[in-house]
MILUM-543553 format. One record per residue (C-alpha): residue number from 0; x, y, z; residue in one letter. Coordinates in pm, 1 decimal, padded with zeros to 6 digits. Layout:
{r NUM; {X; Y; Z}; 'a'} ...
//
This chain:
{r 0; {01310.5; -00921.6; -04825.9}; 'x'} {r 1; {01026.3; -00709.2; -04903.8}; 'x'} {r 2; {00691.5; -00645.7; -04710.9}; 'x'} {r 3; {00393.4; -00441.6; -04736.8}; 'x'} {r 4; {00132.8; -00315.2; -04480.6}; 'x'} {r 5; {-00177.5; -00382.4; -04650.1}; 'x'} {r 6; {-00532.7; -00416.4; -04501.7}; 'x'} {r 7; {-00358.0; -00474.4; -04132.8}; 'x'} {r 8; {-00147.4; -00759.5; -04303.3}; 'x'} {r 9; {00209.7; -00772.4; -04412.9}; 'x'} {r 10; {00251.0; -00913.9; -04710.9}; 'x'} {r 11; {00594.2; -01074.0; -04835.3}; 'x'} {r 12; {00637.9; -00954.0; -05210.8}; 'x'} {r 13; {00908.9; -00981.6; -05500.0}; 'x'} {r 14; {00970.3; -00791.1; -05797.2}; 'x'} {r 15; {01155.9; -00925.3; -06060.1}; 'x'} {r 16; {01273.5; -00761.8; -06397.9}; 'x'} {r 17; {01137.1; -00366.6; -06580.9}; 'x'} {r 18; {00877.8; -00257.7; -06782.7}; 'x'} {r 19; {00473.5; -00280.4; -06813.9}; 'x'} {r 20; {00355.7; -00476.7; -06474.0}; 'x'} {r 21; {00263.7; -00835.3; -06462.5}; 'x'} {r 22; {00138.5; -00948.1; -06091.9}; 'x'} {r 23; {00153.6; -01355.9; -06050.5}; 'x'} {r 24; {-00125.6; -01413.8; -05778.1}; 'x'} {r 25; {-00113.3; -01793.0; -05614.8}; 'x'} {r 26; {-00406.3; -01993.4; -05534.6}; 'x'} {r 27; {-00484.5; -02060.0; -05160.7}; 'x'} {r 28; {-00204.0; -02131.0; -04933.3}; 'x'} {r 29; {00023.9; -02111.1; -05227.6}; 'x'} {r 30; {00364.2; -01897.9; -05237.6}; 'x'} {r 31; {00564.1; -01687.2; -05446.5}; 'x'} {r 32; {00848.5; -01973.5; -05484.5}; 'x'} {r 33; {00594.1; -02143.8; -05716.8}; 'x'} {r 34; {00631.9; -01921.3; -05968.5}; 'x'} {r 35; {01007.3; -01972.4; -05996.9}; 'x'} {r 36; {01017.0; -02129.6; -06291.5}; 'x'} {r 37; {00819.5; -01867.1; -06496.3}; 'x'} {r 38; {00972.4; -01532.8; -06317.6}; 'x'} {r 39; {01298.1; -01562.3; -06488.3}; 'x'} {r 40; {01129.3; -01603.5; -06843.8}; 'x'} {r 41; {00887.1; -01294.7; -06771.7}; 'x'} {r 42; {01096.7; -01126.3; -06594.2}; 'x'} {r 43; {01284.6; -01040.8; -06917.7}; 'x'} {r 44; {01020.9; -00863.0; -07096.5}; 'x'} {r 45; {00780.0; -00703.6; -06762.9}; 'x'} {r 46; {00819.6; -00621.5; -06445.2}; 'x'} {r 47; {00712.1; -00896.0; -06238.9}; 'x'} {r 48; {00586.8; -00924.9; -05885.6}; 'x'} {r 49; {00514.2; -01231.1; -05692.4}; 'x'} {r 50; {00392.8; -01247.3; -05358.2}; 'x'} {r 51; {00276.8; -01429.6; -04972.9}; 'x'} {r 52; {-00101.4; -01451.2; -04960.1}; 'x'} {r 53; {-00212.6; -01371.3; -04597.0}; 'x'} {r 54; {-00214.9; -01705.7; -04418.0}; 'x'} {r 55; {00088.0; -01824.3; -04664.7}; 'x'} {r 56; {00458.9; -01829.8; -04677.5}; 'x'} {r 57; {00648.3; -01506.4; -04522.0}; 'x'} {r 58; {00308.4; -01313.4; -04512.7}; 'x'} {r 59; {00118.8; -01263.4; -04208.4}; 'x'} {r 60; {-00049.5; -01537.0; -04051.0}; 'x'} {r 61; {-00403.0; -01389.2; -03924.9}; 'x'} {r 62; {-00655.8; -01613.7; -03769.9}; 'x'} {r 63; {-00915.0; -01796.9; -03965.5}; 'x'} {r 64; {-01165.4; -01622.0; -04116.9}; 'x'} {r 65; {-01098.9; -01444.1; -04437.0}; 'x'} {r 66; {-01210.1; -01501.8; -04765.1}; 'x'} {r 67; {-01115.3; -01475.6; -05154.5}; 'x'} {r 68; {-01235.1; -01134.7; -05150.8}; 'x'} {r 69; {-00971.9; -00968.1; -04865.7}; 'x'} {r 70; {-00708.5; -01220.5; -05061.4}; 'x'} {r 71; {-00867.7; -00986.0; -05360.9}; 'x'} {r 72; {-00857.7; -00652.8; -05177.2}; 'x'} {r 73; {-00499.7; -00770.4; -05043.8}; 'x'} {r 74; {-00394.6; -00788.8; -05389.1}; 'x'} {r 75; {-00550.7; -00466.1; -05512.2}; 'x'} {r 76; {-00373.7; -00319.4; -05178.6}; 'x'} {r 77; {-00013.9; -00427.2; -05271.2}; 'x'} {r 78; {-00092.2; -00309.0; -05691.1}; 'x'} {r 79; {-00142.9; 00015.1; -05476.7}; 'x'} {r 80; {00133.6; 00002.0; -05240.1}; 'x'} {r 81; {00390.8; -00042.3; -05540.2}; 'x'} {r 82; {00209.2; 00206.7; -05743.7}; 'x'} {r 83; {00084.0; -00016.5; -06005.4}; 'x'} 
//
């Protein structure tokens, strides 16, 4: 399993496959397992990564109180983290 320390959260991420970068980013309270079915497909031509929103899955659980834009900056955070 792989985490990242991003904005004070860990994030649970995946990365799946080589090449030019494709990030798969979940709706609220969604998880990386629902992009199963398309991560072996993509996986064959890009480098994939799937992750755990904050509040979701194997991601940190912080209280309530964030919004779409940290779930953006958490994103941008975890392009950075992997160098992307």
């Amino acid at each position: 399993m792989a985490y990242a320390d991003v904005n004070d959260v860990r994030l649970y991420y995946e990365v799946h496959g080589e090449g030019y970068p494709v990030v798969l980013i979940g709706g609220l309270g969604s998880q990386a397992q629902s992009w199963a079915t398309q991560v072996p497909i993509y996986s064959k031509h890009f480098k994939v990564v799937v992750f755990d929103n904050r509040g979701s899955g194997l991601s940190d659980k912080p209280g309530p109180g964030y919004t779409t834009a940290d779930l953006a900056d958490d994103t941008a955070g975890l392009m950075d983290a992997l160098g992307i």
